[in-house]
Backbone bond lengths (Angstrom), bond angles and torsions (degrees), N, CA, C in turn:
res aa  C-N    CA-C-N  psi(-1)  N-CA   C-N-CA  omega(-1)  CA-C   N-CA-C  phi
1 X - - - 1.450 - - 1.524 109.97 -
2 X 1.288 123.78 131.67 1.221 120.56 159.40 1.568 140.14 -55.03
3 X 1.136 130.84 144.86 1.020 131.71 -145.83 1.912 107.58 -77.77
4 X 1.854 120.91 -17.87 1.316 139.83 166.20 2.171 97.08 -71.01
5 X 1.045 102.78 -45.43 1.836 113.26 -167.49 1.447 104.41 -71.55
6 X 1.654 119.56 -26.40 1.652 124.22 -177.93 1.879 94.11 -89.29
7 X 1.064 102.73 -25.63 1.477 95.45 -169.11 1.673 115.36 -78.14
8 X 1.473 105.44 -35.63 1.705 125.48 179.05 1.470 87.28 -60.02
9 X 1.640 133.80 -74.26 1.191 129.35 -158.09 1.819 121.05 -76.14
10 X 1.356 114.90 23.90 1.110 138.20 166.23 1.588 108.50 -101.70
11 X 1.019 118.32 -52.81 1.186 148.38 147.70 1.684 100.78 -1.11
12 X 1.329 71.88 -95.61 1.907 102.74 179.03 1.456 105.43 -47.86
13 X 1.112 119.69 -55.71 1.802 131.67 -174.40 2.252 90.72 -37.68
14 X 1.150 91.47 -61.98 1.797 111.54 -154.27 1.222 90.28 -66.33
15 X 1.523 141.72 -40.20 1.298 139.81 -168.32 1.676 100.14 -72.77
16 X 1.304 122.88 -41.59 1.252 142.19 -170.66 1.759 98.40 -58.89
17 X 1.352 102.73 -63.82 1.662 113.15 -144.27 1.891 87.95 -79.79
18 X 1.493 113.95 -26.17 1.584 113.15 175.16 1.177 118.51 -74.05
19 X 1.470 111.84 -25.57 1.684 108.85 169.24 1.635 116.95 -80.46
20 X 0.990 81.80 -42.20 1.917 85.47 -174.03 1.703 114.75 -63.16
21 X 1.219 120.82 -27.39 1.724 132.51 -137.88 1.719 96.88 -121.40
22 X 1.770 117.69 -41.31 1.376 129.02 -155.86 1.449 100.04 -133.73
23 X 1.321 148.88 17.69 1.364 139.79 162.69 1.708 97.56 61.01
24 X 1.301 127.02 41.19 1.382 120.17 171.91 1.517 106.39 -109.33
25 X 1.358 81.60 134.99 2.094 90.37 170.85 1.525 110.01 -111.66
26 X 1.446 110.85 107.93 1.497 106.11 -173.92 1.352 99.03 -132.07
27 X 0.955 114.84 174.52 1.640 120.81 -179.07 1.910 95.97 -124.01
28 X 1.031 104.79 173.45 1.954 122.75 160.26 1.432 100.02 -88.53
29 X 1.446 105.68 148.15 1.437 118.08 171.14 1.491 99.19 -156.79
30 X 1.072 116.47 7.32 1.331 100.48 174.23 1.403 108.77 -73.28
31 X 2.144 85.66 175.33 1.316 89.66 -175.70 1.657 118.67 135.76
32 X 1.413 131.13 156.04 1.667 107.88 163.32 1.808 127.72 -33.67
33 X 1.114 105.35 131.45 1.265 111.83 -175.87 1.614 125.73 80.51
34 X 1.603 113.00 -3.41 1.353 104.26 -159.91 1.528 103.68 -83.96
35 X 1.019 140.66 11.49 1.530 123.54 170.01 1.517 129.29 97.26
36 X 1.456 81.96 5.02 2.128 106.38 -156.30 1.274 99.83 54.65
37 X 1.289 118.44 60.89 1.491 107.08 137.29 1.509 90.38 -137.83
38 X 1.836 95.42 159.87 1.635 113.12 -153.02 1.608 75.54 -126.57
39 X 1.181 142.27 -37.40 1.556 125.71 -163.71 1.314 106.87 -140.24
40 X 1.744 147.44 105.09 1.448 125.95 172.84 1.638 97.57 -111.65
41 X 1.286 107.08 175.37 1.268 126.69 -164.48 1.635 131.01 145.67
42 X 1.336 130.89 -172.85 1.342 134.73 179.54 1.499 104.63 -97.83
43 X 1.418 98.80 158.64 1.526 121.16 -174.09 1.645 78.66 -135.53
44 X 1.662 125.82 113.36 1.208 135.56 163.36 1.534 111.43 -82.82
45 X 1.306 136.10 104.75 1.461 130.75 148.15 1.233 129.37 -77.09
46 X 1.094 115.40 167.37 1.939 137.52 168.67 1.818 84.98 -71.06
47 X 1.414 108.99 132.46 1.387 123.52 169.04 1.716 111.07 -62.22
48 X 1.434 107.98 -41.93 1.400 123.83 176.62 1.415 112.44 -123.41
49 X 1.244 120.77 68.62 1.784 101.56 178.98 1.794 118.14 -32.14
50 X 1.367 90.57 167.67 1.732 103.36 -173.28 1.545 108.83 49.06
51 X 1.251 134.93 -13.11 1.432 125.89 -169.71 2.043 105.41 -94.13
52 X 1.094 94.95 17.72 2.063 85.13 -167.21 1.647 123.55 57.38
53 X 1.469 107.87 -162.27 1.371 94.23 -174.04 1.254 117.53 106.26
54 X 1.207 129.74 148.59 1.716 131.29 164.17 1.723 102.74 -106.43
55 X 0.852 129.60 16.97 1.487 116.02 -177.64 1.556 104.93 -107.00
56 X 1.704 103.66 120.92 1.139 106.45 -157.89 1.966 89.33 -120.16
57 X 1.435 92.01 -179.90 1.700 109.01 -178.75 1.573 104.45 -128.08
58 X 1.436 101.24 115.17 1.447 104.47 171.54 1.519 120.48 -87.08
59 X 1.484 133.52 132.31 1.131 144.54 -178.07 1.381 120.95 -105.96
60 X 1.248 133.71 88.89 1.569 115.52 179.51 1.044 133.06 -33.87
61 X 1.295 152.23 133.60 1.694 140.85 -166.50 1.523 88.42 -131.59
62 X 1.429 103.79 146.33 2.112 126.73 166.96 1.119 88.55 -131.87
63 X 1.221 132.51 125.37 1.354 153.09 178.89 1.831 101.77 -123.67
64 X 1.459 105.49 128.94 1.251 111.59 170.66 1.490 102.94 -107.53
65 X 1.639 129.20 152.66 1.602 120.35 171.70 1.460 100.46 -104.63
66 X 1.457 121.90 151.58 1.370 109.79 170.25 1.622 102.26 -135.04
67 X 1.330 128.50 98.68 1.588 142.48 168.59 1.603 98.76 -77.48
68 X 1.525 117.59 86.05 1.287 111.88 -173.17 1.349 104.82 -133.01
69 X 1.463 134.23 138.27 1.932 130.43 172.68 1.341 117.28 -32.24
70 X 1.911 98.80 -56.23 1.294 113.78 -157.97 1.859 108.87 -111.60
71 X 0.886 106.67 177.06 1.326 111.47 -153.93 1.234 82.50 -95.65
72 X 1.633 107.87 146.04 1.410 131.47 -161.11 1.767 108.92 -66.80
73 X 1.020 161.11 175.94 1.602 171.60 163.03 1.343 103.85 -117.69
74 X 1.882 117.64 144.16 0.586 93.40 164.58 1.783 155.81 -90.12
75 X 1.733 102.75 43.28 1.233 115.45 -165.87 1.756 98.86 -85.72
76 X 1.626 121.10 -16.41 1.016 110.58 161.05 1.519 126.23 -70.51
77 X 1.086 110.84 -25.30 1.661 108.73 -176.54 1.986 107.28 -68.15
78 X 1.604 89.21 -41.37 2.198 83.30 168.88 1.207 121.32 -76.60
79 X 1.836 114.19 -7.56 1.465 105.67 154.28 1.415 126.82 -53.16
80 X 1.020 105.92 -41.41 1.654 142.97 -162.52 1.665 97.42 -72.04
81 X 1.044 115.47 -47.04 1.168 130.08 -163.32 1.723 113.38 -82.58
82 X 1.492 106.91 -30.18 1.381 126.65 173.45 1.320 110.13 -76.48
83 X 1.410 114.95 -35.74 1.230 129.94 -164.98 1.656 116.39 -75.38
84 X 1.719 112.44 -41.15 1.559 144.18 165.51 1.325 99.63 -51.34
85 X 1.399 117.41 -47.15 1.891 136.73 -146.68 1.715 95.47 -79.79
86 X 1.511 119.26 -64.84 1.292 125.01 171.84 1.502 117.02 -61.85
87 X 1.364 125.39 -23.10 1.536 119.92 -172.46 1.703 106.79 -83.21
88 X 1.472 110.48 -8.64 1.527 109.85 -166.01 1.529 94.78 -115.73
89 X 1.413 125.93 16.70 1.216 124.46 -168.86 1.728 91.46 -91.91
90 X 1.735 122.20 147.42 1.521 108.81 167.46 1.299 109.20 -45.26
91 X 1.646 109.93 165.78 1.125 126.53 174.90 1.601 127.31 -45.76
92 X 1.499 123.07 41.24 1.385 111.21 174.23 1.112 137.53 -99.44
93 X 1.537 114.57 -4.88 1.138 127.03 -175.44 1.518 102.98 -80.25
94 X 1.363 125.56 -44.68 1.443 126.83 -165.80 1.557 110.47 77.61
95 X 1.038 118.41 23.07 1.376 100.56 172.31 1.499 136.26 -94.28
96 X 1.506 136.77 -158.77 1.767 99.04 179.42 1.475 103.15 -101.69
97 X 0.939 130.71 -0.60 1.466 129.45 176.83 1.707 112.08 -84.85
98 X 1.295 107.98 -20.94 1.547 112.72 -174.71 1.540 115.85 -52.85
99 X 1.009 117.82 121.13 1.792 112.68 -173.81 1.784 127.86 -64.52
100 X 0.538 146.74 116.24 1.563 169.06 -169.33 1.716 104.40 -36.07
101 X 1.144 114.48 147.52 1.490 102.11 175.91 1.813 100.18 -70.13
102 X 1.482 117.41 -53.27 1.400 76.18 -176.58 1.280 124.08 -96.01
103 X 1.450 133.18 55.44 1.356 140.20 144.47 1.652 106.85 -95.27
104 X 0.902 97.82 -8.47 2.132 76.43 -170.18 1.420 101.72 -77.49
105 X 1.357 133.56 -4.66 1.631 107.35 157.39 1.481 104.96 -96.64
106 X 1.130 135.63 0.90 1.745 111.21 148.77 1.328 117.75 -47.32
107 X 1.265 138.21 150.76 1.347 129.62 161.41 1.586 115.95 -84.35
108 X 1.291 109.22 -175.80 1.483 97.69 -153.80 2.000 105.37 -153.42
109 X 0.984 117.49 116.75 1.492 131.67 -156.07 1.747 80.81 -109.92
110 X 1.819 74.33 154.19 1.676 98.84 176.17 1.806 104.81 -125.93
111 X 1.312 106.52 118.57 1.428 107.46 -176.37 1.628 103.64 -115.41
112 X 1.554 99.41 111.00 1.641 106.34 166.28 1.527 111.54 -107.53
113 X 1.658 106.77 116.47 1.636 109.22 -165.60 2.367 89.19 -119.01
114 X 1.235 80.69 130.00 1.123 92.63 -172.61 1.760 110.48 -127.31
115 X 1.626 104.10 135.35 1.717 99.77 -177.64 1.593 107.42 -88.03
116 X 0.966 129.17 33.46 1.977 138.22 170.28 1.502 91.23 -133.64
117 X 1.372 89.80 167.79 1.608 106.75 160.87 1.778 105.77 -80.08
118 X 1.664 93.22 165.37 1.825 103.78 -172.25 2.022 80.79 -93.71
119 X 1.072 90.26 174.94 1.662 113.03 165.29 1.008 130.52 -101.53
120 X 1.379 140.09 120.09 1.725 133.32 173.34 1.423 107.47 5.19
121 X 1.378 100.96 -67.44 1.716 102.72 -167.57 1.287 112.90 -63.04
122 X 1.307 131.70 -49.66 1.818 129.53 151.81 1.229 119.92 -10.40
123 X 1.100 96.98 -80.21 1.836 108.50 177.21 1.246 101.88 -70.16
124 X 1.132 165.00 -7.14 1.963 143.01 162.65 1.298 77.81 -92.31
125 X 1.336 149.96 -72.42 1.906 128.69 -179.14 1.522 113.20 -10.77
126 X 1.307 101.14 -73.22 1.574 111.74 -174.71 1.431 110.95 -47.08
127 X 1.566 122.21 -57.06 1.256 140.04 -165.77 1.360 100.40 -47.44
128 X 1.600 110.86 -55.16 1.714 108.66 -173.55 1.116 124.52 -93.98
129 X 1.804 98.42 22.84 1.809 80.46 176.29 1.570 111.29 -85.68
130 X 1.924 110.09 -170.75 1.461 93.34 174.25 1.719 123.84 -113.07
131 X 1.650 78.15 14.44 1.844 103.47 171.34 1.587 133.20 -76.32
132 X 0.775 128.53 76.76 1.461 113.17 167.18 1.802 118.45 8.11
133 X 1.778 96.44 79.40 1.605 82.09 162.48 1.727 118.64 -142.85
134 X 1.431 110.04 178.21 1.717 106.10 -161.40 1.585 84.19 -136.27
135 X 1.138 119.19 145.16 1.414 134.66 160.97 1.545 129.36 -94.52
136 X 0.871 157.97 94.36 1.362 154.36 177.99 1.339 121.69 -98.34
137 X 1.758 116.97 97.90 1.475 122.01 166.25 1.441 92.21 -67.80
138 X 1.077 113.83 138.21 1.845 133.24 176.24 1.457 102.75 -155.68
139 X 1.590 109.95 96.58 1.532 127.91 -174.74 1.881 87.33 -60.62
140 X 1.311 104.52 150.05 2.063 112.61 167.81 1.516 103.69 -64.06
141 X 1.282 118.10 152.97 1.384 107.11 164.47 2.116 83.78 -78.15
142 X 1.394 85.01 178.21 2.196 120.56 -165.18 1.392 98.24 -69.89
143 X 1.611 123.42 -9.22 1.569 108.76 -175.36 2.065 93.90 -94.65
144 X 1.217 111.07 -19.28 1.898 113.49 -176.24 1.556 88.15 -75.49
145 X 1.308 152.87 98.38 0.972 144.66 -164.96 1.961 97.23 -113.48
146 X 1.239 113.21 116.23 1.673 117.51 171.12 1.402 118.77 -101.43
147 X 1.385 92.20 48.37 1.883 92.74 171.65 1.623 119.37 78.24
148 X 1.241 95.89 -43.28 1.863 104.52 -177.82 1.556 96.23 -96.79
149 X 1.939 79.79 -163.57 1.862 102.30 -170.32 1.912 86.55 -87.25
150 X 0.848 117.72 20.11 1.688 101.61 -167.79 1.991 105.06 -68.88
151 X 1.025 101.90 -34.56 1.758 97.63 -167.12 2.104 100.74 -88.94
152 X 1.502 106.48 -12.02 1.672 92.32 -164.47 1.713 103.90 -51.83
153 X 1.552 97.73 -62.26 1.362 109.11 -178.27 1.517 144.32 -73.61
154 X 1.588 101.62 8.44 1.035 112.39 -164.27 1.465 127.88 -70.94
155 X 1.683 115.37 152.11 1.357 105.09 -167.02 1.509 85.18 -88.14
156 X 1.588 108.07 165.64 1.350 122.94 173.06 1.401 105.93 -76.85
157 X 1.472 126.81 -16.23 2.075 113.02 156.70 1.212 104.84 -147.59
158 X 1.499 112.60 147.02 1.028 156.46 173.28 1.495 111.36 -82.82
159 X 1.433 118.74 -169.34 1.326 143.01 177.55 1.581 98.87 -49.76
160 X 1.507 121.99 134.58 1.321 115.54 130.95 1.200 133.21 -150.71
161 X 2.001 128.22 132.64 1.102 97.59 -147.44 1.792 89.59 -131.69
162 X 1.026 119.39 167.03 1.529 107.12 133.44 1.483 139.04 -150.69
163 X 0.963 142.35 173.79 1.550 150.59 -96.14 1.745 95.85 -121.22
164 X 0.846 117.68 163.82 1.509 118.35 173.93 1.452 120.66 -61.98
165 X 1.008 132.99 -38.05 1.321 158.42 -156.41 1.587 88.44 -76.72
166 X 1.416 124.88 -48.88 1.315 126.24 -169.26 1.511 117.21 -105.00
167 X 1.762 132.88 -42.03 0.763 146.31 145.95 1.605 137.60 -56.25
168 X 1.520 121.04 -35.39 1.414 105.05 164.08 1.423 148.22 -73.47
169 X 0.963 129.15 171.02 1.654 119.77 -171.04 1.481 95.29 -54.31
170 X 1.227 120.80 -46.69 1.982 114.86 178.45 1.545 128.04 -66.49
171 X 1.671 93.98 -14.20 1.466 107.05 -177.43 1.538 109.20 -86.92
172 X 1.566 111.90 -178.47 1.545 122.99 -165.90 1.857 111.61 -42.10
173 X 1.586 96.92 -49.16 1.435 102.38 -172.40 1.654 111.78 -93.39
174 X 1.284 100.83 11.64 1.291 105.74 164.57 1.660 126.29 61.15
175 X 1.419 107.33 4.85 1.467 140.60 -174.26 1.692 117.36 73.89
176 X 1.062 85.83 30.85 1.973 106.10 177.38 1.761 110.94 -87.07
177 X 0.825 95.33 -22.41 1.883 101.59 -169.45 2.027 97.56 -126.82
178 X 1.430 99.18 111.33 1.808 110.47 171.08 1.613 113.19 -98.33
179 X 0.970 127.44 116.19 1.655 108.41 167.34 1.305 123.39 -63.71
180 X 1.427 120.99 124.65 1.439 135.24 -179.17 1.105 99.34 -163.73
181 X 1.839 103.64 141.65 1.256 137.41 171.63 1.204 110.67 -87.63
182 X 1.258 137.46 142.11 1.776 138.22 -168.64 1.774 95.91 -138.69
């Protein structure tokens, strides 16, 4: 498989495992021109966790994918971060990721899902930024094959964390929403 054809079906994998696992509705956008973002869409919440109810809170999500050998640096997370920075700017850029007049008071999360683990320095990047962001180790399923033993054994999830900015009682979710796999 080519190295554009492993990346689409990573792609797909992350769009898959975010809808099914996290109540996210995102589409693919990667691709020429996309802005570095590989997935945008909603992240639907509980308005009040633990309280019931159908009234939920929509969150914009930019999701970058990263099908990479080595474990990410954190010069990808200020990609990420550049990338969040220009998409929330008014409409001047014109590009397709640029947010809508009436989305720019949704808030707006940065999802970097990566098939390696991040590095110490990755994650304290993430930790201190002042953006809303979530990390996702998401091993390939065994058909994204990267040359090595990395996909035989792989668990279907990895790491996931997120950052103060999004996770603490001061952050977006106000410390109402923990990431955990069940």
């Amino acid at each position: 498989l080519s190295h554009v054809h492993r990346g689409t079906l990573f792609e797909q994998h992350s769009l898959s495992v975010l809808q099914n696992s996290l109540s996210m509705a995102l589409a693919r956008v990667g691709g020429r021109g996309d802005g570095g973002v590989d997935l945008q869409g909603w992240w639907w919440l509980p308005e009040h966790p633990g309280r019931g109810g159908d009234a939920r809170m929509r969150i914009r999500v930019l999701a970058q994918c990263k099908l990479e050998r080595r474990k990410l640096s954190p010069k990808s997370v200020r990609e990420l971060e550049g990338v969040l920075l220009r998409s929330m700017a008014p409409l001047s850029s014109g590009s397709s990721t640029s947010i809508s007049v009436d989305e720019q008071l949704d808030p707006v999360v940065g999802l970097l899902i990566s098939a390696v683990p991040f590095t110490k320095g990755t994650v304290l990047r993430a930790h201190s930024s002042p953006i809303p962001l979530m990390l996702l180790h998401l091993p390939p399923p065994p058909q994204i094959s990267l040359g090595d033993k990395l996909t035989e054994d792989a668990p279907s999830m990895g790491t996931f964390l997120f950052n103060p900015a999004l996770g603490a009682t001061h952050g977006l979710l106000r410390g109402h929403v923990q990431p955990r796999w069940e």
